[in-house]
C-alpha positions as CSV (number, residue, x, y, z in Angstrom):
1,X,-24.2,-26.2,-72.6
2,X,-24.0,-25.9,-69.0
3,X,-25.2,-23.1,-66.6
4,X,-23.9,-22.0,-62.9
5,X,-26.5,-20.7,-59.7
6,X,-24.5,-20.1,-56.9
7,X,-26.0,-19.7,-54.0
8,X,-25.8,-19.7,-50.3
9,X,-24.0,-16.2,-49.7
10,X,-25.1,-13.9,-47.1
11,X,-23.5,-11.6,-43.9
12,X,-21.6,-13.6,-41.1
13,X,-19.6,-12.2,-38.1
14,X,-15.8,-12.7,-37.7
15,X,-15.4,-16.7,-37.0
16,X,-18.2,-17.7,-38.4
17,X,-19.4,-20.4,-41.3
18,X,-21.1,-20.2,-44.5
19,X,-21.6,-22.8,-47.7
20,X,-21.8,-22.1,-50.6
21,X,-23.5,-24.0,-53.2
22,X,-23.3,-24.2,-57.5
23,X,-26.0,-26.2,-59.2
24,X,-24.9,-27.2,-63.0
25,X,-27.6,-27.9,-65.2
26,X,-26.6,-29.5,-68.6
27,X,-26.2,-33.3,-69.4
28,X,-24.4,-35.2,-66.3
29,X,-21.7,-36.2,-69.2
30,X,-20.7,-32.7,-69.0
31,X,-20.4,-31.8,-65.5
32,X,-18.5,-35.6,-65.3
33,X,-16.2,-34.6,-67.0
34,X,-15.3,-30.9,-65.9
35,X,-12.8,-29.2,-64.0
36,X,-15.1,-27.0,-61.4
37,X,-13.4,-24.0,-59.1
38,X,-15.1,-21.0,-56.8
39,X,-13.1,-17.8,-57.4
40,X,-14.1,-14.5,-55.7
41,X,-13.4,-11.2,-56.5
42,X,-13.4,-8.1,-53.9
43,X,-14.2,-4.1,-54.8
44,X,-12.0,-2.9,-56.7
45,X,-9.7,-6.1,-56.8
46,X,-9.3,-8.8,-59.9
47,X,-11.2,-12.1,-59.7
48,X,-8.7,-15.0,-57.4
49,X,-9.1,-18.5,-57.8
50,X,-10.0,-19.6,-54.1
51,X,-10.2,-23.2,-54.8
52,X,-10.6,-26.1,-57.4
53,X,-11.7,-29.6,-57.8
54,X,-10.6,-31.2,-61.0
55,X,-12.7,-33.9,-62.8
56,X,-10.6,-36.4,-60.7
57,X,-11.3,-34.7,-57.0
58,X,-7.6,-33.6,-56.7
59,X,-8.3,-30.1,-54.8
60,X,-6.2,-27.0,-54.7
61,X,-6.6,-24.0,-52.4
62,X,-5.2,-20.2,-52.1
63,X,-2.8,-20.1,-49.7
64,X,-4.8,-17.4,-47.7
65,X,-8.2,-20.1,-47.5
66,X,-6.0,-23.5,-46.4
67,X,-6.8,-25.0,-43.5
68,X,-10.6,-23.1,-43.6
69,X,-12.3,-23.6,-46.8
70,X,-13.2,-26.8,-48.3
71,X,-14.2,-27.5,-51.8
72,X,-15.8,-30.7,-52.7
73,X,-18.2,-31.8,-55.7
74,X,-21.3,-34.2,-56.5
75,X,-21.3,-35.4,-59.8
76,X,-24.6,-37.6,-59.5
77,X,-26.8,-34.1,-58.1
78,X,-24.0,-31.5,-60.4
79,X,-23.5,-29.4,-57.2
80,X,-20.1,-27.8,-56.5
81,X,-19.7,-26.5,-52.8
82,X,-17.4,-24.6,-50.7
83,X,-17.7,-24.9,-46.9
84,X,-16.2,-21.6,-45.8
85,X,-15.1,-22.0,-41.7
86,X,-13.4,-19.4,-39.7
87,X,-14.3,-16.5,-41.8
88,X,-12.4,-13.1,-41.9
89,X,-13.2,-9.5,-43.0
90,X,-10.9,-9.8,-45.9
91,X,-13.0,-13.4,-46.9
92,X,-15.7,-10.5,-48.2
93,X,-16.2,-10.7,-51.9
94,X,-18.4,-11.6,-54.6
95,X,-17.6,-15.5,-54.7
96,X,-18.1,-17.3,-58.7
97,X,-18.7,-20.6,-59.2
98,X,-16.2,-21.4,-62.6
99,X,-16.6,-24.8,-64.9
100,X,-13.8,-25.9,-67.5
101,X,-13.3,-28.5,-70.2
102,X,-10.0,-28.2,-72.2
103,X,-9.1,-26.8,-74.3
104,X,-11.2,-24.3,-73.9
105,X,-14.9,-24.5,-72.9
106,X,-15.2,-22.3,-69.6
107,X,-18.3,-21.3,-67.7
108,X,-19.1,-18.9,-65.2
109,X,-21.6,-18.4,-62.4
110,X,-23.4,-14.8,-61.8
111,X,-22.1,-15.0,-58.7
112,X,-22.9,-14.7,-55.1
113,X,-22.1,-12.2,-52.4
114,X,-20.3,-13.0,-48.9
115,X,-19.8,-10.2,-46.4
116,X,-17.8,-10.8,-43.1
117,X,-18.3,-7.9,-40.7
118,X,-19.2,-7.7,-37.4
């Protein structure tokens, strides 16, 4: 089994930087060899993938976090992080660390709240 804490959420102005963090626990085998994403999901809105990291490092991003957000992983301490720069107002959600193993073993964080206002 493996369980998701994100944390590292909080209130930032308009421009500004947060990280967020996911600590897996479960056997390093697991988190080796697992597909690991951040999702977020506003009020009132359906949960987005925001960006992923497959078991291999390839990334992909939501068009509307390129060029700001940056996922990357550590295997050896089974964090998952995503370094959020140049934050807007419409950044603010409830951001989910996600784990997968296909077929179909998924995981999900309890989340963590970001809120971008000035």
């Amino acid at each position: 089994q493996v369980q998701l804490v994100e944390s590292g959420g909080g209130l930032v102005q308009p421009g500004g930087s947060l990280k967020l963090s996911c600590a897996a626990s479960g056997s390093i085998f697991n988190i080796y060899n697992m597909d690991m994403g951040w999702y977020r999901q506003a009020t009132g809105k359906q949960r987005l993938l925001v960006a992923s990291i497959t078991r291999n490092s390839k990334t992909t991003y939501a068009d509307s976090v390129k060029g700001r957000f940056t996922i990357s992983r550590d295997n050896a301490k089974k964090m998952v992080y995503l370094q959020m720069n140049s934050l807007k107002p419409e950044d603010t959600a409830v951001y989910y660390c996600n784990a997968q193993s296909p077929p179909n073993y998924e995981r999900w964080g309890q989340g963590t709240q970001v809120t971008v206002s000035s």
